[in-house]
C-alpha positions in Angstrom: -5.4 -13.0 -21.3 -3.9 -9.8 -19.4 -0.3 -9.2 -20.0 2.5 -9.7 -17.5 2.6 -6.0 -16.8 -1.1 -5.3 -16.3 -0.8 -8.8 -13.4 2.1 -7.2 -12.0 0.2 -3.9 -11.3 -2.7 -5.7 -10.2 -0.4 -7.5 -7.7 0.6 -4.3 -6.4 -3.1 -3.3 -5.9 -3.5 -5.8 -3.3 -0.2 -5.4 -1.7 -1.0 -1.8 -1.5 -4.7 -2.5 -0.2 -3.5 -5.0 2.5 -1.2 -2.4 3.7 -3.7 0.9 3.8 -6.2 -1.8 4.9 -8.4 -0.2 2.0 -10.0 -2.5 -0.6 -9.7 -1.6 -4.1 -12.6 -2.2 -7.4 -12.9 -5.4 -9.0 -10.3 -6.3 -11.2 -13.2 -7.9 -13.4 -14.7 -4.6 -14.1 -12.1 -3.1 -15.5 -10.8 -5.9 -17.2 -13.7 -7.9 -18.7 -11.6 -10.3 -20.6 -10.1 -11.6 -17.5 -10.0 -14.7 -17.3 -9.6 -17.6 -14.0 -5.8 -18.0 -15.1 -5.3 -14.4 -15.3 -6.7 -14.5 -11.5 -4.2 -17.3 -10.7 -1.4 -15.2 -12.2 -2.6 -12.3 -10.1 -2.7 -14.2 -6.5 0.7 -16.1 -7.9 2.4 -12.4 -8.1 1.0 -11.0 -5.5 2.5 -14.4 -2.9 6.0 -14.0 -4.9 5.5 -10.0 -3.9 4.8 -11.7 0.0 7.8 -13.9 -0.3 9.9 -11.0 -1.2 9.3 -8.9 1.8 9.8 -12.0 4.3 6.8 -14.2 4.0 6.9 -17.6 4.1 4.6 -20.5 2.6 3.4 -22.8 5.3 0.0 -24.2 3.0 -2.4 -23.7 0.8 -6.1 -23.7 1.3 -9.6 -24.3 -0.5 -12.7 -22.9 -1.7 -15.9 -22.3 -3.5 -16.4 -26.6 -2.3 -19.7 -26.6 -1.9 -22.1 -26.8 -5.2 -24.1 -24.2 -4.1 -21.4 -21.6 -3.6 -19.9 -22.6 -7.1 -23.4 -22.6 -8.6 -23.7 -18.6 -7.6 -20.1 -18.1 -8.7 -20.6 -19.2 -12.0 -17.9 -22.1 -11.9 -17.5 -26.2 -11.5 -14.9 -26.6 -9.8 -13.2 -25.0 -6.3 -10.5 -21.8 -6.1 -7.5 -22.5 -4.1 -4.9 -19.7 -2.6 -1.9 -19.8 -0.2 -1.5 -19.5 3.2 1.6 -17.8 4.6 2.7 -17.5 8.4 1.9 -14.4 9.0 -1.8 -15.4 8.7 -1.3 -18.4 11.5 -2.8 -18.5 14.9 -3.1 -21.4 17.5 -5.3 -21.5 20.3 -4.1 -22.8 23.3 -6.7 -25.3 24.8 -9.5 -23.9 26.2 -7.7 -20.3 26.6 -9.6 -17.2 24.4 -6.9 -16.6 21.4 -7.0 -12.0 20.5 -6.9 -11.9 17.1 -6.0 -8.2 16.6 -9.1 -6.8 13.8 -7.0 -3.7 12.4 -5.0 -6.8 10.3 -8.0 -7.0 8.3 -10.1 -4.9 6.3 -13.8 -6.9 7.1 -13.5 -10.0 8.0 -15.9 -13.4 8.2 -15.1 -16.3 9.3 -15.4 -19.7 8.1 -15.5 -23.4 10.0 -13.3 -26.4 8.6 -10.7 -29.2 8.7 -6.6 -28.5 8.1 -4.4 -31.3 6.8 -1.6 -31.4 8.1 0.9 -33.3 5.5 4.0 -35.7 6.1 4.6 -36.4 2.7 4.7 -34.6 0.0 1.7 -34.8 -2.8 2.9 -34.0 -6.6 -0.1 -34.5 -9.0 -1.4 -35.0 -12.1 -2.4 -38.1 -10.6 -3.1 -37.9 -6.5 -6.0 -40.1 -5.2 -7.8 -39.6 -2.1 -6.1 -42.9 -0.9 -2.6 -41.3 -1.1 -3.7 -38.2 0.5 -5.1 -40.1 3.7 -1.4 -41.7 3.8 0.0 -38.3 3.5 -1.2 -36.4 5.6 0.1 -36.8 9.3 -3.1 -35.7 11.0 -6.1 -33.5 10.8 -7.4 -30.9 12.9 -10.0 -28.3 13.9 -9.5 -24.7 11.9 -11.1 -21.5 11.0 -10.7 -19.6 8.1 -10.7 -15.6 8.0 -11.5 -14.3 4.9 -11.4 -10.8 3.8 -11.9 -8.4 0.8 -8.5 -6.4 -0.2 -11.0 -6.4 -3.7 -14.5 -4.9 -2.1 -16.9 -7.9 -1.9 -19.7 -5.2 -3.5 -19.1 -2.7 -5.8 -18.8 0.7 -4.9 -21.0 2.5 -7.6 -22.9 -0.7 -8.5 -23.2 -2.7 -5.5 -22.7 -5.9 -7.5 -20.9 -9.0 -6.2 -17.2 -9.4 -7.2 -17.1 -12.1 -9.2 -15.1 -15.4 -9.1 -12.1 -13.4 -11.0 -11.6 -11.4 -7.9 -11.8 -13.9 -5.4 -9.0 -15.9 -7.2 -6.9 -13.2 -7.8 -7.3 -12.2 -4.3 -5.7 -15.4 -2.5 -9.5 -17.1 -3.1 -10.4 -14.3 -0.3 -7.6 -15.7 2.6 -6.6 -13.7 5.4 -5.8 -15.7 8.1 -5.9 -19.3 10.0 -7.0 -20.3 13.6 -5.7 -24.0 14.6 -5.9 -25.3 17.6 -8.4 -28.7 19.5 -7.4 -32.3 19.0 -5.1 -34.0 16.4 -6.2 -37.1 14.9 -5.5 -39.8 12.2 -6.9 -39.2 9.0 -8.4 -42.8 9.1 -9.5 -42.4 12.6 -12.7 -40.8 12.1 -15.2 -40.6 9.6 -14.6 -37.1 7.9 -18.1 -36.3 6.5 -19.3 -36.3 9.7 -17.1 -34.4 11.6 -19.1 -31.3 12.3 -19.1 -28.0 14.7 -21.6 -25.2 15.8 -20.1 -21.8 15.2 -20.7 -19.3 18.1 -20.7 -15.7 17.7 -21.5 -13.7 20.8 -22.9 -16.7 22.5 -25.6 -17.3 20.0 -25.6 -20.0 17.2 -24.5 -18.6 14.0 -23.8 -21.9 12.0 -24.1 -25.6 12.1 -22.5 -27.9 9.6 -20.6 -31.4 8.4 -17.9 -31.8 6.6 -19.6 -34.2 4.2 -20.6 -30.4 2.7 -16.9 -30.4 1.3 -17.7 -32.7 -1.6 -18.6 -35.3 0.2 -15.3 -35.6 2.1 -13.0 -33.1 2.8 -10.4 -35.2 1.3 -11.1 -34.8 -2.0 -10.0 -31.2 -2.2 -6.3 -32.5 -1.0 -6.1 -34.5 -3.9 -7.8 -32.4 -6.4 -5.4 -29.1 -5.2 -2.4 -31.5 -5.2 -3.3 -31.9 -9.2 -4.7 -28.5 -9.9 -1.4 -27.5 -9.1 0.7 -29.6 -11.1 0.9 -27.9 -14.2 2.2 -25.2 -12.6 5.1 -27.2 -11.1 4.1 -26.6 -7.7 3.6 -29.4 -5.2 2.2 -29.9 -1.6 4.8 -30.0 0.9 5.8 -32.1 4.1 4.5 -29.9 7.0 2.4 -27.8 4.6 -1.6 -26.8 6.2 -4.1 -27.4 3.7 -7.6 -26.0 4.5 -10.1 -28.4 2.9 -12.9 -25.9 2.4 -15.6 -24.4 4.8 -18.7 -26.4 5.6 -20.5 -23.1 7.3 -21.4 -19.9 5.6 -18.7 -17.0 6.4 -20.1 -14.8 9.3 -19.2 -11.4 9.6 -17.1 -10.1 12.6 -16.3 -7.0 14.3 -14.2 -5.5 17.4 -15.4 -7.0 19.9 -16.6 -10.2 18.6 -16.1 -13.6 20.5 -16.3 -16.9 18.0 -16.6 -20.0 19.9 -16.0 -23.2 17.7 -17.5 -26.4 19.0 -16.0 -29.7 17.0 -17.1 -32.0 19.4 -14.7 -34.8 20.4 -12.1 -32.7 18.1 -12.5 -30.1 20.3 -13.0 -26.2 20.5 -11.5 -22.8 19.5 -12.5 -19.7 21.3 -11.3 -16.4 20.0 -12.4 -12.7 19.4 -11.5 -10.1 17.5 -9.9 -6.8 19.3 
């Protein structure tokens, strides 16, 4: 386990990197006794570091859902991270939403469901039952996810590994909400879908159902992964259930169109 000085200067390594908008080397490399708490404690100082200089917590969101992606990362169970409103954006109907790229350092982005929550959810115990009465409605969202720790090493070119991601905010940059608001019971969740548009051509397709089965689950297991550490989901608090598309690179330029079907669309580009 690192000590509490070596996570605070790895905190400051991110701030640092999400400022100069340069990435710095895995944390795993130089440290290969780190472990998925000492990531946690990483992320957890880096978001006090956020709060500090006027950030605020508006959620928390999910990854690594799928059993492939936590197959290749060499884990069993999802990452989460926090989201804080800096990192919001809405679109506005059908209008095209500039997201401005020199926030990032190189982004992707990913396709997937927010819950928005009404109640609060304190664990060690939440079911998916209590999370459906919850949560006040979901709604169509994309996840940008970036690298302040380089996705491939430098020198080696290897993949960071699930150490990094966690201690990087599990890889989140920013949010895009915006299409139709529904009832968490109103629709079936696994098959909500959406075809992800980059450019005008098809990028990705997917259902939800690829988040565990239902996108649910993740609300409830975050809501107890986080109990221990006293923290719990809040009323008005976004959670991002977990992508059901692989991420897809974006550059200036780009334009992502987000087709959810009866839950709408989000259009936006990076500029």
């Amino acid at each position: 386990m690192l000590d509490d000085t070596t996570i605070a200067q790895l905190a400051a390594e991110l701030q640092t990197s999400e400022q100069t908008r340069v990435p710095v080397e895995h944390f795993s490399k130089r440290f290969p006794g780190m472990t998925i708490e000492d990531g946690y404690r990483v992320s957890r100082a880096w978001v006090a570091a956020q709060i500090a200089g006027g950030a605020r917590v508006i959620g928390h969101k999910i990854g690594l859902t799928s059993r492939a992606m936590q197959i290749s990362s060499q884990i069993t169970e999802p990452d989460y991270g926090t989201l804080l409103d800096h990192m919001l954006y809405r679109c506005e109907g059908e209008a095209l939403l500039d997201i401005p790229l020199n926030r990032f350092i190189a982004p992707r982005v990913e396709v997937e469901l927010a819950f928005i929550l009404k109640a609060p959810l304190q664990g060690p115990d939440v079911t998916v039952e209590q999370v459906l009465d919850a949560t006040e409605f979901i709604t169509p969202a994309i996840e940008i996810i970036d690298a302040r720790i380089e996705q491939f090493d430098r020198h080696t070119k290897a993949m960071r590994k699930v150490f990094d991601t966690i201690s990087d905010n599990a890889a989140n940059a920013g949010i895009v909400l915006g299409g139709q608001r529904v009832g968490p019971r109103a629709v079936d969740r696994a098959w909500c879908g959406a075809i992800l548009r980059q450019n005008g051509v098809v990028e990705e397709t997917g259902l939800a159902a690829g988040v565990q089965g239902d996108p649910a689950i993740g609300i409830a297991w975050l809501a107890n992964k986080l109990a221990p550490w006293g923290e719990t989901l809040q009323p008005g608090h976004i959670v991002l259930a977990g992508s059901f598309t692989r991420p897809v690179a974006a550059k200036a330029g780009d334009r992502f169109e987000a087709d959810y079907g009866p839950l709408g669309r989000l259009n936006f580009r990076f500029v």
